[in-house]
C-alpha positions in Angstrom: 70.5 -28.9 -44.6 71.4 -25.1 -43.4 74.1 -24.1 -41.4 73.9 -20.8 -39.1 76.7 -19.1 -36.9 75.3 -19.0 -33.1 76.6 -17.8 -29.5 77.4 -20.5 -28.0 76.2 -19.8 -24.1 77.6 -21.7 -20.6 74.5 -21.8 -18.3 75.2 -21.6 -15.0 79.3 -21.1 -14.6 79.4 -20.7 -11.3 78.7 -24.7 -11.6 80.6 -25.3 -14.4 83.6 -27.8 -14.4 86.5 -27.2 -16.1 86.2 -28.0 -19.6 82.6 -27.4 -19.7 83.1 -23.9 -21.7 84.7 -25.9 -24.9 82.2 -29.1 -24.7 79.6 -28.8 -27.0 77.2 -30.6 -25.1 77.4 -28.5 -22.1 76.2 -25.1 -24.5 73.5 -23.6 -25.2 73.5 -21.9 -28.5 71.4 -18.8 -29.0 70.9 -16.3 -32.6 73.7 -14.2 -32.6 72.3 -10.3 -31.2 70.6 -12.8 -28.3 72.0 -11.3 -24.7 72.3 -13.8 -22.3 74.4 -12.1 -19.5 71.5 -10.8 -17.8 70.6 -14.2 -17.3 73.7 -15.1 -15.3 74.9 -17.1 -18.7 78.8 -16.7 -20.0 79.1 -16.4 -23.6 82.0 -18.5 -24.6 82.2 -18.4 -28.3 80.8 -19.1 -31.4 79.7 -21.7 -33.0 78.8 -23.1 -36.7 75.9 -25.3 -36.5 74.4 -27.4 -39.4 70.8 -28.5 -38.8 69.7 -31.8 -40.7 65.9 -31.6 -40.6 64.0 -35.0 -39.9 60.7 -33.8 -40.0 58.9 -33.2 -43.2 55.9 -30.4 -43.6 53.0 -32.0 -42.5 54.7 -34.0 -39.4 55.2 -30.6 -38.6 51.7 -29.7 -39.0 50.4 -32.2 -37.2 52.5 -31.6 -34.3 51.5 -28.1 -34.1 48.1 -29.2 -34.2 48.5 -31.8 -31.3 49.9 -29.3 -29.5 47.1 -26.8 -30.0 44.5 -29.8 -29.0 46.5 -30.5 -25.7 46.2 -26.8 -24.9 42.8 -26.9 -25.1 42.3 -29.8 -23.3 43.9 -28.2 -20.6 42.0 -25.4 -20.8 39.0 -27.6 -20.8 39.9 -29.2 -17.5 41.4 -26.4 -15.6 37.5 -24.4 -16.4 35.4 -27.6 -15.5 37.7 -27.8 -12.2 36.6 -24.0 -11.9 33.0 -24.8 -12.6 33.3 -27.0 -10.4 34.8 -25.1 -7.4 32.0 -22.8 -7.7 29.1 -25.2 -7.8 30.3 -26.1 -4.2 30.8 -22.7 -3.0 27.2 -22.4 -4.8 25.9 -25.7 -2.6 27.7 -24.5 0.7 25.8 -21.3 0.5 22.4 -22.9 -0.2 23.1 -25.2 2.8 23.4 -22.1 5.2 20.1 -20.8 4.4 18.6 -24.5 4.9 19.4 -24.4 7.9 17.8 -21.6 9.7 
């Protein structure tokens, strides 16, 4: 368990309903130094926030790696799709010199 001292942000006031800036699940809560005002954001505060970690070392791991083997996946099917777009630009050419 660690507890950290963080901006706490309001997204968005122009859409903000009264009471939003002092609910804590309307915040976002950034490091303090973190300048959100150029994003539109209001900084209303601070805020003492206690993390309770669930996740152990190697479920951490492993959902880095997962992560990592869905990016490359990705990868994988955005090149074959590419490989794929050329082979028919490839084919469309051959057919134009087939048919003279």
């Amino acid at each position: 368990m660690k507890t950290v001292t963080a901006a706490a942000w309001l997204a968005h006031p122009e859409w903000a309903k009264p009471g939003d800036s002092e609910d804590p699940l309307k915040l976002f809560y950034m490091s303090e130094g973190v300048d959100m005002q150029a994003e539109g954001w209001l900084k209303v505060g601070t805020a003492e926030i206690t993390l309770t970690s669930t996740m152990n070392q190697k479920d951490l791991v492993l959902s880095m790696v997962q992560t990592q083997e869905a990016k490359i996946k990705k990868i994988q099917a955005d090149a074959e799709n590419e490989i794929n777009n050329l082979r028919r630009k490839i084919m469309d050419l051959q057919a134009i010199t087939f048919e003279g």
